[in-house]
N, CA, C, O and CB atoms as a CASP TS submission, in Angstrom:
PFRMAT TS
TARGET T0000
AUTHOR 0000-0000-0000
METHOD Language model
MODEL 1
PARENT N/A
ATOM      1  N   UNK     1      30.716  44.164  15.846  1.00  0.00           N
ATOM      2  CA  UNK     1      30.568  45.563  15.505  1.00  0.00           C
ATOM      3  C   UNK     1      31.847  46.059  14.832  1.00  0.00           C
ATOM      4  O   UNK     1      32.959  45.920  15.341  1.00  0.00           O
ATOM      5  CB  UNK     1      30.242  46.401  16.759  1.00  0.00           C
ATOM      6  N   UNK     2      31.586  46.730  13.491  1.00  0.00           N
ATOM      7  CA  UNK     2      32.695  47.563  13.339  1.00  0.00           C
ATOM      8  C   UNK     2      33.437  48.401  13.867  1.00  0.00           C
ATOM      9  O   UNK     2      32.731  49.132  14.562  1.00  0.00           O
ATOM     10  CB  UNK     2      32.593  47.991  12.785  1.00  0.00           C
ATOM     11  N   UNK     3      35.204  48.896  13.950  1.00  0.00           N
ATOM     12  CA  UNK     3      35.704  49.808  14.715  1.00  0.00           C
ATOM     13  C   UNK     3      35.699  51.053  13.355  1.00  0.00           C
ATOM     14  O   UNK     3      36.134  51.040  12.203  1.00  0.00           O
ATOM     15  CB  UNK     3      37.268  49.258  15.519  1.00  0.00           C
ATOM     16  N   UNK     4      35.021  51.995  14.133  1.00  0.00           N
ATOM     17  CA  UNK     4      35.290  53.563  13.523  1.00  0.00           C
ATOM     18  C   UNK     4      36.061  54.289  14.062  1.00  0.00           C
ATOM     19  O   UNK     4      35.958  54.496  15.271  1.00  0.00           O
ATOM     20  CB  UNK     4      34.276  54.420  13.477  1.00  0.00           C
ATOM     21  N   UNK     5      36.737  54.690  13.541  1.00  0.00           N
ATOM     22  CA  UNK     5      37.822  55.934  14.298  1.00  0.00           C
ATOM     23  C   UNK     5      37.647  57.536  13.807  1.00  0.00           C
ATOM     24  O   UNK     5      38.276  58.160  12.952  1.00  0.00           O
ATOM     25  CB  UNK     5      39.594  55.540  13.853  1.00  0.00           C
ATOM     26  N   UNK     6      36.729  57.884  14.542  1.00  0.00           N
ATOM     27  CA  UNK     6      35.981  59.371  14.688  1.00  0.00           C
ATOM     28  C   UNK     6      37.221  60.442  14.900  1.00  0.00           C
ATOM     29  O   UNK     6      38.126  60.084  15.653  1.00  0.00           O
ATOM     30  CB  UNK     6      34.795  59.438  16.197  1.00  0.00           C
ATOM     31  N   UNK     7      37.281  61.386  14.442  1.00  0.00           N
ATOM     32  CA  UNK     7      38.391  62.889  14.505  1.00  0.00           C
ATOM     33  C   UNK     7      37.447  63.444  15.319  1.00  0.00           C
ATOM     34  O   UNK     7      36.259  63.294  15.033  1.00  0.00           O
ATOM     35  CB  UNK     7      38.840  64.003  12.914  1.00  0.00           C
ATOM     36  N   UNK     8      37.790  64.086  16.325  1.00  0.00           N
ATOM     37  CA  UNK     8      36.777  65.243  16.964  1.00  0.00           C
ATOM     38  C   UNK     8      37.850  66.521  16.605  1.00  0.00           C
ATOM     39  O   UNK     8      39.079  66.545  16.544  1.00  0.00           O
ATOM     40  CB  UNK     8      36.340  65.022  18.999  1.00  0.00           C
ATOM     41  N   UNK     9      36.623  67.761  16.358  1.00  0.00           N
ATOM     42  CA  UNK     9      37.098  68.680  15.949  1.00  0.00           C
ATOM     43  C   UNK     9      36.535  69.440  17.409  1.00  0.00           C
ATOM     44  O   UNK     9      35.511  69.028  17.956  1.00  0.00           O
ATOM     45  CB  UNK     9      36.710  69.060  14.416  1.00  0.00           C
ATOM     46  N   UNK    10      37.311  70.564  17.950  1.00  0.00           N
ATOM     47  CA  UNK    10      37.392  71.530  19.083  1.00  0.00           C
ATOM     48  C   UNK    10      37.209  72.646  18.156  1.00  0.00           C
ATOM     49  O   UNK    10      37.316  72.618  16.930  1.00  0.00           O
ATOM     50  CB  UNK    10      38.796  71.552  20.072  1.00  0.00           C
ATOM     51  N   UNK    11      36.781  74.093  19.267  1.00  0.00           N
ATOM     52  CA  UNK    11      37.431  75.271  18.993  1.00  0.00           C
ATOM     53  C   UNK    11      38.309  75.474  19.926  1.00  0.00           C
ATOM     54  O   UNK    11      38.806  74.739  20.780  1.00  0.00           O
ATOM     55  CB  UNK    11      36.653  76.324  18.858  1.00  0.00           C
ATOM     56  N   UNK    12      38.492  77.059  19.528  1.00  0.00           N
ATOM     57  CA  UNK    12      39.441  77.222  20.332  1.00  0.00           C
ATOM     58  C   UNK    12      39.356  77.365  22.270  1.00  0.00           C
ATOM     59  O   UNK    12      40.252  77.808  22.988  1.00  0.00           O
ATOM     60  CB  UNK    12      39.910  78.350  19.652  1.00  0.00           C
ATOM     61  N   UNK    13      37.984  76.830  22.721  1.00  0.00           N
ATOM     62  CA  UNK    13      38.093  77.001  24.227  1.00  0.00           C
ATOM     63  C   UNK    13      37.508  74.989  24.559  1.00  0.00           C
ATOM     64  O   UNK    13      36.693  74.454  25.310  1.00  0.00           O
ATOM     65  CB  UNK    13      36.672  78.720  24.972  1.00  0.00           C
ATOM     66  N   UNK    14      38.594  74.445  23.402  1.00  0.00           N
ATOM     67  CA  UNK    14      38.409  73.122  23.753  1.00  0.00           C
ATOM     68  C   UNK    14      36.615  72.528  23.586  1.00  0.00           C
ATOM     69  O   UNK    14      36.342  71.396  23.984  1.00  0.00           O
ATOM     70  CB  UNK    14      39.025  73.077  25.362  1.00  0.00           C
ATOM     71  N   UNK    15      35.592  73.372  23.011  1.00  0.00           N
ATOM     72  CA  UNK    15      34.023  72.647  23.263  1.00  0.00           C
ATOM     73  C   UNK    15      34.251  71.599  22.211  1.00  0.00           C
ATOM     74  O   UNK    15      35.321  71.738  21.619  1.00  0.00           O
ATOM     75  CB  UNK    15      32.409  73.730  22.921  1.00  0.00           C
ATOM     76  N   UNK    16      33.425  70.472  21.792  1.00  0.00           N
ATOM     77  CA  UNK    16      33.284  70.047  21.206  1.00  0.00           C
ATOM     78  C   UNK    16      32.528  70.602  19.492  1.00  0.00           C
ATOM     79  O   UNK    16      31.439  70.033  19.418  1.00  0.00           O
ATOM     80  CB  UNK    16      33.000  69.389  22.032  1.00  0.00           C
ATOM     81  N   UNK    17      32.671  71.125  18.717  1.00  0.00           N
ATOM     82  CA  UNK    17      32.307  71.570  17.547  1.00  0.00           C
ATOM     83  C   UNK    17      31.669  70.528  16.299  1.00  0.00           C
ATOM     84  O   UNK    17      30.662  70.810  15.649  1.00  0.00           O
ATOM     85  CB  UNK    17      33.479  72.217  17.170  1.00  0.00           C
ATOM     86  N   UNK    18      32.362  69.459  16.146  1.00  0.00           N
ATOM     87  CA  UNK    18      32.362  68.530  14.866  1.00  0.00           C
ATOM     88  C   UNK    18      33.098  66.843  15.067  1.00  0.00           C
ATOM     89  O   UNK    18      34.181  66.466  15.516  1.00  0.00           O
ATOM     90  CB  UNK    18      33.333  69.463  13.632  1.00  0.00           C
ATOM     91  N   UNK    19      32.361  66.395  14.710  1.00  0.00           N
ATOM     92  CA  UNK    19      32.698  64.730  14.573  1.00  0.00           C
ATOM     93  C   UNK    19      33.323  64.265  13.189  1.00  0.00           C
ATOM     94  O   UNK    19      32.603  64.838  12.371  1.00  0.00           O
ATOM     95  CB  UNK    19      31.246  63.813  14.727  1.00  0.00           C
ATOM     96  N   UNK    20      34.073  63.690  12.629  1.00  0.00           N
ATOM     97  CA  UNK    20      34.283  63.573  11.146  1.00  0.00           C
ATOM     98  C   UNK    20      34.864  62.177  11.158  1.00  0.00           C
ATOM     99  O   UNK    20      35.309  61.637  12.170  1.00  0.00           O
ATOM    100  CB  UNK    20      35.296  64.765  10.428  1.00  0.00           C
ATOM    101  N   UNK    21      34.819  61.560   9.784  1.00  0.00           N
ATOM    102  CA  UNK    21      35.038  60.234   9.941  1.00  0.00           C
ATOM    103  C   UNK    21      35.105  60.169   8.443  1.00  0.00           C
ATOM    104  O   UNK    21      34.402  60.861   7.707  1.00  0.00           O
ATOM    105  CB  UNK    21      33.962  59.318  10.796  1.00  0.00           C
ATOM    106  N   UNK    22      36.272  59.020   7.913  1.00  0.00           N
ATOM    107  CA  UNK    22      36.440  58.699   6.788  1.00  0.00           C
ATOM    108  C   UNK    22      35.564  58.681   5.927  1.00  0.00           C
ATOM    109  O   UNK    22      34.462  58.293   6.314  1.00  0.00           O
ATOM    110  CB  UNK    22      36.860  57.869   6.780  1.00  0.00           C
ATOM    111  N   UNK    23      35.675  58.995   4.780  1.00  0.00           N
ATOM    112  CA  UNK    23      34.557  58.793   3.635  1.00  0.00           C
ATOM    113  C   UNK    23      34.283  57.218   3.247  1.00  0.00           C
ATOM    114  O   UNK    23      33.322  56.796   2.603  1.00  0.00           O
ATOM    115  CB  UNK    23      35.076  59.599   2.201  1.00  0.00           C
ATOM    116  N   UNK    24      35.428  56.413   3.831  1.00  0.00           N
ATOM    117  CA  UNK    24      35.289  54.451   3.534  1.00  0.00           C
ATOM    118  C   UNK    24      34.043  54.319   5.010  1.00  0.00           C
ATOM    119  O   UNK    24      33.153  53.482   5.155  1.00  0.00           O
ATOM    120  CB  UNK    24      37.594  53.073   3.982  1.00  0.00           C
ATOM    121  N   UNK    25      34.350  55.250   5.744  1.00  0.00           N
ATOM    122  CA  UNK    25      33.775  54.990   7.118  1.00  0.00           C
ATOM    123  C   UNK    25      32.070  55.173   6.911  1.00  0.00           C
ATOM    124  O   UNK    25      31.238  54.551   7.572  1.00  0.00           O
ATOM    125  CB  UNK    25      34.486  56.177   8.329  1.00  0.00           C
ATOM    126  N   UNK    26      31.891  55.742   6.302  1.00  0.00           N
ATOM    127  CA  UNK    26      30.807  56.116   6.258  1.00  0.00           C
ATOM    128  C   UNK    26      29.646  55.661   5.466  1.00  0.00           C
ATOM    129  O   UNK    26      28.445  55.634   5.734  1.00  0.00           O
ATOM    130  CB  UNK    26      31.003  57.046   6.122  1.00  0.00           C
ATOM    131  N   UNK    27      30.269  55.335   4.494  1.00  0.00           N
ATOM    132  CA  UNK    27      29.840  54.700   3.074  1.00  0.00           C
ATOM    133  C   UNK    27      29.023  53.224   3.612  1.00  0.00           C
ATOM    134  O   UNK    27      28.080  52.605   3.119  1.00  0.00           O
ATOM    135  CB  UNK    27      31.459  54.326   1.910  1.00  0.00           C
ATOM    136  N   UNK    28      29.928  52.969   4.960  1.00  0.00           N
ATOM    137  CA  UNK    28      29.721  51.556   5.625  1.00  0.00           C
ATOM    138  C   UNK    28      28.650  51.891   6.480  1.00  0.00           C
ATOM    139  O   UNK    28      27.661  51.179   6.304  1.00  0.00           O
ATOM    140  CB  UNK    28      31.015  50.883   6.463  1.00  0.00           C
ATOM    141  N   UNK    29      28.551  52.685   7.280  1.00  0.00           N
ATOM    142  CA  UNK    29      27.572  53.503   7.792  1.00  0.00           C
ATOM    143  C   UNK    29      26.213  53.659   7.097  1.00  0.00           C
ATOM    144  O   UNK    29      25.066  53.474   7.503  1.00  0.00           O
ATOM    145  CB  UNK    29      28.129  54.686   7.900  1.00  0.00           C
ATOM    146  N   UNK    30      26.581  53.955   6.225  1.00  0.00           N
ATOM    147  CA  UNK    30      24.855  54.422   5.177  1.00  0.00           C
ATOM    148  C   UNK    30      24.701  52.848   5.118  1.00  0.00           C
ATOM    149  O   UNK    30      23.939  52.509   6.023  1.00  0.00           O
ATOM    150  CB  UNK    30      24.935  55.503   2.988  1.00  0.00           C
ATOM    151  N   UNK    31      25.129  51.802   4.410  1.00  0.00           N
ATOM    152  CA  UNK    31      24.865  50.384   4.133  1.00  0.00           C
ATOM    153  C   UNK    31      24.458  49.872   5.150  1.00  0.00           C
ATOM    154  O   UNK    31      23.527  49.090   4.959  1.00  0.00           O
ATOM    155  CB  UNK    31      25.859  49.634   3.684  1.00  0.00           C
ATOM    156  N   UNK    32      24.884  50.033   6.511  1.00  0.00           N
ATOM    157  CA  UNK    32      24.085  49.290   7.766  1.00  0.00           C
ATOM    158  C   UNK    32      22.932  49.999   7.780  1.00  0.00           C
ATOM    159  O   UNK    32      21.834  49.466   7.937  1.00  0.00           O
ATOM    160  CB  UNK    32      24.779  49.321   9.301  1.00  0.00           C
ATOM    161  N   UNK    33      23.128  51.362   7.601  1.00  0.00           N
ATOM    162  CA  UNK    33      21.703  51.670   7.940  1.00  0.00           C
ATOM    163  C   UNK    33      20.227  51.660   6.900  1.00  0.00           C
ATOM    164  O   UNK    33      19.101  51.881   7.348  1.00  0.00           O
ATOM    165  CB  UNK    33      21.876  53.005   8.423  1.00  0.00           C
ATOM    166  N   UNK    34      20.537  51.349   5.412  1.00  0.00           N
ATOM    167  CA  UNK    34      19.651  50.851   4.284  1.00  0.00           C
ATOM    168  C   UNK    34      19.451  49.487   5.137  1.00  0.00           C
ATOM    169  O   UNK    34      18.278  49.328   5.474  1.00  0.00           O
ATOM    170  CB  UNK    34      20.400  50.733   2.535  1.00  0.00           C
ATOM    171  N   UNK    35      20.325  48.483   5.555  1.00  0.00           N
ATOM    172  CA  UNK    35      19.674  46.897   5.695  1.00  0.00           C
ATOM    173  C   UNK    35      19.171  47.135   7.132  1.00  0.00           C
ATOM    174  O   UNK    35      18.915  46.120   7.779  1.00  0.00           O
ATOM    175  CB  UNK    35      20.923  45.364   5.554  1.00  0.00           C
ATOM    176  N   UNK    36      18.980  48.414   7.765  1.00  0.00           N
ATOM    177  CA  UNK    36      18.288  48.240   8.935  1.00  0.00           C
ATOM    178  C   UNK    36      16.817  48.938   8.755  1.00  0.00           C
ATOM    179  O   UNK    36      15.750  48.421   9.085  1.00  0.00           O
ATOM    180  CB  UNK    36      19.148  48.839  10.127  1.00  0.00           C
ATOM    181  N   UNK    37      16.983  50.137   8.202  1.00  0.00           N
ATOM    182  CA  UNK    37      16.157  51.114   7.800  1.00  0.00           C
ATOM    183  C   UNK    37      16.010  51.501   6.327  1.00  0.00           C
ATOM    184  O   UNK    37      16.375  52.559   5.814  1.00  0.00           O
ATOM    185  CB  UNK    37      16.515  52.134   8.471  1.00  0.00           C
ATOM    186  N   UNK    38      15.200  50.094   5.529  1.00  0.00           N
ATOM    187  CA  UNK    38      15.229  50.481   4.393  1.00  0.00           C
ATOM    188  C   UNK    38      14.123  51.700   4.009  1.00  0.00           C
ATOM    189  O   UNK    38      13.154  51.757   4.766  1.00  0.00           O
ATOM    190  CB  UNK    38      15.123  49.302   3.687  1.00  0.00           C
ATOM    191  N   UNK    39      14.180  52.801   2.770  1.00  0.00           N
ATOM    192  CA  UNK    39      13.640  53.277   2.216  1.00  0.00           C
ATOM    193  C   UNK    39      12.149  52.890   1.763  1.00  0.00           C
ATOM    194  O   UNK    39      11.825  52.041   0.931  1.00  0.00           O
ATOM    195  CB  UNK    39      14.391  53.417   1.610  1.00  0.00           C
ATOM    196  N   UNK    40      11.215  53.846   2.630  1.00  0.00           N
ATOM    197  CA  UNK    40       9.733  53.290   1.881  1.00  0.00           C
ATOM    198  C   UNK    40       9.117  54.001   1.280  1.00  0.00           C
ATOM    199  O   UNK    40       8.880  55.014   1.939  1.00  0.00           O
ATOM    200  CB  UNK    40       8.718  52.841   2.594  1.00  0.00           C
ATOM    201  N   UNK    41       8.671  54.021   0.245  1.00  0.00           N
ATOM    202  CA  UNK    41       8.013  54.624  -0.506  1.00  0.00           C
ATOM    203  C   UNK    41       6.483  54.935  -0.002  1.00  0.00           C
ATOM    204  O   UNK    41       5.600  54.091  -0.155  1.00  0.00           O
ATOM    205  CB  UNK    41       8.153  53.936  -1.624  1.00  0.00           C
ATOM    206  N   UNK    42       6.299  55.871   0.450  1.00  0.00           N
ATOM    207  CA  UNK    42       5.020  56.720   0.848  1.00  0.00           C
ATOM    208  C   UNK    42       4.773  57.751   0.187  1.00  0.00           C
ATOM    209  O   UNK    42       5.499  58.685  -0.154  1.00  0.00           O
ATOM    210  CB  UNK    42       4.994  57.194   2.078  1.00  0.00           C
ATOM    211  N   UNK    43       2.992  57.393  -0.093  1.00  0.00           N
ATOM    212  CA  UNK    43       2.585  58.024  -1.536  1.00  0.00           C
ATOM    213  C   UNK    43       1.936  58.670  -0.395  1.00  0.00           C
ATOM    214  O   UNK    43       1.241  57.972   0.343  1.00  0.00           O
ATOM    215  CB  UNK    43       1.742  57.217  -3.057  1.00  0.00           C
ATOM    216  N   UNK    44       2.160  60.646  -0.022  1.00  0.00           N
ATOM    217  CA  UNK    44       1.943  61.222   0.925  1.00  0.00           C
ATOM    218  C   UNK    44       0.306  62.475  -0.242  1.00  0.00           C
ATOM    219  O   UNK    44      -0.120  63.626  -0.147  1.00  0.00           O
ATOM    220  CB  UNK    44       3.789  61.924   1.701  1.00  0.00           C
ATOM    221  N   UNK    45       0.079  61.551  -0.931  1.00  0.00           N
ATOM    222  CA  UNK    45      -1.055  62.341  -2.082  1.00  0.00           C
ATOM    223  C   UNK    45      -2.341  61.978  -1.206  1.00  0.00           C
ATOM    224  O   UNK    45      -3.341  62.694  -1.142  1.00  0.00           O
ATOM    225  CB  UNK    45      -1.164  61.545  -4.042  1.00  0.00           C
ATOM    226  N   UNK    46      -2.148  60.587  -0.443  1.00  0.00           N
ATOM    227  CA  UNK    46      -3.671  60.316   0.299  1.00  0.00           C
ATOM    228  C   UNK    46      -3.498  60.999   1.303  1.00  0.00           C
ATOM    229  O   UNK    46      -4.167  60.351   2.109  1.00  0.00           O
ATOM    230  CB  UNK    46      -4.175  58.826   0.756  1.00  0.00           C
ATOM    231  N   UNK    47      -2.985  62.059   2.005  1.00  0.00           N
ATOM    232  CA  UNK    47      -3.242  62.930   2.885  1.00  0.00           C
ATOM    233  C   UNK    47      -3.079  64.326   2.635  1.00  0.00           C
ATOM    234  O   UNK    47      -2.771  65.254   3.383  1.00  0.00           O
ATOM    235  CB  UNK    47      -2.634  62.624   3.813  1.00  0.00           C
ATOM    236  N   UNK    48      -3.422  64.258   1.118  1.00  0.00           N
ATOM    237  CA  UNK    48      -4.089  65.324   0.760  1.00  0.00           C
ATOM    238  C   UNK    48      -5.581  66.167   0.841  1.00  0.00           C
ATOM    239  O   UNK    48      -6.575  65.794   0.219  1.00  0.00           O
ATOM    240  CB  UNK    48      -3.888  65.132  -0.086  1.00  0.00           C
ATOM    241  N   UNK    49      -5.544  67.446   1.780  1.00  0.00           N
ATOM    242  CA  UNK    49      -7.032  67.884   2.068  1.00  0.00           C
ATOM    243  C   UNK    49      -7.297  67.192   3.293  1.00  0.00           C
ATOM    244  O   UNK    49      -8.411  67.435   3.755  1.00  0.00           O
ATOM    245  CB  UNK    49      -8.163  67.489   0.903  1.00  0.00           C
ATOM    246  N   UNK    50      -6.461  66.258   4.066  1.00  0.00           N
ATOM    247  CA  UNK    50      -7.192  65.676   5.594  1.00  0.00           C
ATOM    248  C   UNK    50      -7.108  66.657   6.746  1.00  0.00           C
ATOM    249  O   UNK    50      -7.119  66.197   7.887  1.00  0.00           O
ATOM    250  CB  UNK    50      -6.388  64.250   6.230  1.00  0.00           C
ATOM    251  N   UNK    51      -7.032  67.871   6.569  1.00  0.00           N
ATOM    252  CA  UNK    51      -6.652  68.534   7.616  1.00  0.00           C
ATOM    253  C   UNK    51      -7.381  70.133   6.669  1.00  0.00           C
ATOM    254  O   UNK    51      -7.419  70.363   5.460  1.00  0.00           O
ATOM    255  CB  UNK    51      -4.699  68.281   8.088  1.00  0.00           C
ATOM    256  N   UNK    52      -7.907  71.040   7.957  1.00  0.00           N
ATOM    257  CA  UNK    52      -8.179  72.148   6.833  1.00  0.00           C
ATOM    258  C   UNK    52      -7.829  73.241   8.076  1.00  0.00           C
ATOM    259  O   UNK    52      -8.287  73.240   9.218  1.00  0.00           O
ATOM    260  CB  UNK    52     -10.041  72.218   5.923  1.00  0.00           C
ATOM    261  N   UNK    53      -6.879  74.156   7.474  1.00  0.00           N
ATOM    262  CA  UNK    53      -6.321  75.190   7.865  1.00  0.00           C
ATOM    263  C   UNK    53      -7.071  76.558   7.975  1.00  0.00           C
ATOM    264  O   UNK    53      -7.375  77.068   6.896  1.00  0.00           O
ATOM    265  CB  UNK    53      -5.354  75.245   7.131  1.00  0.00           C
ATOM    266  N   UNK    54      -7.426  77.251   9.151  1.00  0.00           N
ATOM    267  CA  UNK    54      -8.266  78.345   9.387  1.00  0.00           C
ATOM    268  C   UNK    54      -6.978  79.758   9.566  1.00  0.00           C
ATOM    269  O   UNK    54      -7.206  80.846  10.095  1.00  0.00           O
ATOM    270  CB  UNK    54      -9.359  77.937  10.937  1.00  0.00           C
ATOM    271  N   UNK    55      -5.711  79.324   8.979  1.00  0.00           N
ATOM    272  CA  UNK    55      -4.422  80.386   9.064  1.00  0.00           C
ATOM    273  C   UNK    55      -3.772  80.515   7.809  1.00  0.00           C
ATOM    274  O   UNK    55      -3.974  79.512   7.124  1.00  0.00           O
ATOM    275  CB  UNK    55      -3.257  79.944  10.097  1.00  0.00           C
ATOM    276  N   UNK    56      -3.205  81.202   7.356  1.00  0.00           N
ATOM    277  CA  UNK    56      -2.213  80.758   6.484  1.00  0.00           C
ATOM    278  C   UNK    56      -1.238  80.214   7.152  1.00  0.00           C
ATOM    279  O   UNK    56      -0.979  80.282   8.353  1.00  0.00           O
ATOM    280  CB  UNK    56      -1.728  81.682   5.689  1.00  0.00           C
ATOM    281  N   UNK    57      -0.598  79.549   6.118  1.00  0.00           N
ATOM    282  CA  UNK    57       0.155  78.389   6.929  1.00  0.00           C
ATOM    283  C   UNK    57       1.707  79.128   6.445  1.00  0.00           C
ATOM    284  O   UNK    57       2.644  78.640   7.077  1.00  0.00           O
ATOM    285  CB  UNK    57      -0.234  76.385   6.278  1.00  0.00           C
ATOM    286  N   UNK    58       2.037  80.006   5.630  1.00  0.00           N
ATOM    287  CA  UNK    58       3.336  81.085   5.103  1.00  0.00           C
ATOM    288  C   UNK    58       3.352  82.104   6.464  1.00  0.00           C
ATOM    289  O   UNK    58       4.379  82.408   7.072  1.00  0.00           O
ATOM    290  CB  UNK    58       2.897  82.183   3.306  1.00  0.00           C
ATOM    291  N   UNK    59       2.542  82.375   6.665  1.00  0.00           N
ATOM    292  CA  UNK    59       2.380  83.663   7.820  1.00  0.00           C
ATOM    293  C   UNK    59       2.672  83.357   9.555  1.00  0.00           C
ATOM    294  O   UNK    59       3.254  84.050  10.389  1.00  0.00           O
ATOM    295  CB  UNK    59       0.622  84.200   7.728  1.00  0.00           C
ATOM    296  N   UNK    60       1.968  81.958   9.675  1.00  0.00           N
ATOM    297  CA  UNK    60       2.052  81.281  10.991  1.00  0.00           C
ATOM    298  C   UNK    60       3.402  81.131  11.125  1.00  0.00           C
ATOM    299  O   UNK    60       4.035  81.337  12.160  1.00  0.00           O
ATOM    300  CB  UNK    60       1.309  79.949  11.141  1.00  0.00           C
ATOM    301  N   UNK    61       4.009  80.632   9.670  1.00  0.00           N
ATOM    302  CA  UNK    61       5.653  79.795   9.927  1.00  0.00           C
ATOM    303  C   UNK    61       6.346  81.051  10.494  1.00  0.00           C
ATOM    304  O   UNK    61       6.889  81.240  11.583  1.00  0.00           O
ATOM    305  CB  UNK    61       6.677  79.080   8.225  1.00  0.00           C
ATOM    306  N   UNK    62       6.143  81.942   9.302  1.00  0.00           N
ATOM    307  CA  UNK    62       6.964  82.743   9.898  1.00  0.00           C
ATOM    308  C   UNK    62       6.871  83.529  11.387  1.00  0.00           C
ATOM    309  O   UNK    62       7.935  84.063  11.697  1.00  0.00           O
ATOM    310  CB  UNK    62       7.059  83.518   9.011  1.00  0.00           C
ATOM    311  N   UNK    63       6.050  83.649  12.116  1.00  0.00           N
ATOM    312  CA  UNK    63       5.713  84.463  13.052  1.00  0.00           C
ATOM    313  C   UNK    63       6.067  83.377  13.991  1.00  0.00           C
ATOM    314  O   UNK    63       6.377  83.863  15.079  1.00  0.00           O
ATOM    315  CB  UNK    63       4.291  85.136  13.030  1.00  0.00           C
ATOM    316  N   UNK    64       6.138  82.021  13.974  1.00  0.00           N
ATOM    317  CA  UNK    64       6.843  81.396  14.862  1.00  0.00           C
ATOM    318  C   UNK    64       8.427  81.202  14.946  1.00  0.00           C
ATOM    319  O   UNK    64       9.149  81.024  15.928  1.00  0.00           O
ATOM    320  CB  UNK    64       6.317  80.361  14.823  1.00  0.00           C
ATOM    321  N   UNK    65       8.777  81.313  13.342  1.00  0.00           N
ATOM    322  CA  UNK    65      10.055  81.491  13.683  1.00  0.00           C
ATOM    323  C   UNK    65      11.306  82.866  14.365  1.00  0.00           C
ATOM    324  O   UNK    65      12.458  82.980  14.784  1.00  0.00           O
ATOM    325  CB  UNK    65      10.307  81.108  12.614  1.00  0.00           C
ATOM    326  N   UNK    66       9.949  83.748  14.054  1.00  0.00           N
ATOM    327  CA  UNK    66      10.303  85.203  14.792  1.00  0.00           C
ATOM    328  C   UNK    66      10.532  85.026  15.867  1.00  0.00           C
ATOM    329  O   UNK    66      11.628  85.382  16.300  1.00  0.00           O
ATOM    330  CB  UNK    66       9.394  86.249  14.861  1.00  0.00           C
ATOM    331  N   UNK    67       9.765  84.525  16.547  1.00  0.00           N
ATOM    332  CA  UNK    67       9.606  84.040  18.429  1.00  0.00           C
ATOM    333  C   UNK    67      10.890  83.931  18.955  1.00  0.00           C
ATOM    334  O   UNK    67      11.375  84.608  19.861  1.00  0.00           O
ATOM    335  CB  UNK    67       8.851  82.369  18.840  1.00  0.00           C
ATOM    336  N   UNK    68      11.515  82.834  18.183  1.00  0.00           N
ATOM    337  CA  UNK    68      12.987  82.140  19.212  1.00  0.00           C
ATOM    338  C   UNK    68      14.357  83.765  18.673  1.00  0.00           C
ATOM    339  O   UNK    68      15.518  83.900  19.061  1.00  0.00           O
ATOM    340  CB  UNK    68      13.839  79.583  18.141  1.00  0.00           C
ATOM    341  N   UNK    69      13.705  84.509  17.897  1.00  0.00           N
ATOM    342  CA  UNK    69      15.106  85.045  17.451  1.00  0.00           C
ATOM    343  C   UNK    69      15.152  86.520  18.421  1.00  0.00           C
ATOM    344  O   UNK    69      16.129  87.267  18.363  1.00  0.00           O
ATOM    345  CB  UNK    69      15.190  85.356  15.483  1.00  0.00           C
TER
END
């Protein structure tokens, strides 16, 4: 396994806020994860019309995202 050496970023009452890591660090990161999890191309056109909506689907979003606020 590769060694990464992660920065943790705090605020000011010490929580944890942010993780950050070299831009060489990462670059290595994306490459393990293409030869683990390559990119597939899904043609998402055949699940077009498989489902039929009795809501608008603009109106629902929003009225659920009202909820949590």
């Amino acid at each position: 396994m590769r060694a990464f050496h992660p920065k943790i970023v705090t605020d000011q009452q010490e929580r944890l806020i942010a993780v950050q890591i070299d831009y060489a660090d990462w670059l290595k990161i994306q490459a393990i994860l293409q030869q683990v999890n390559p990119k597939k191309n899904v043609n998402l056109k055949k699940y077009a019309g498989s489902i039929t909506l009795n809501k608008d689907p603009l109106k629902y979003q929003k009225r659920t995202r009202n909820k949590g606020a």
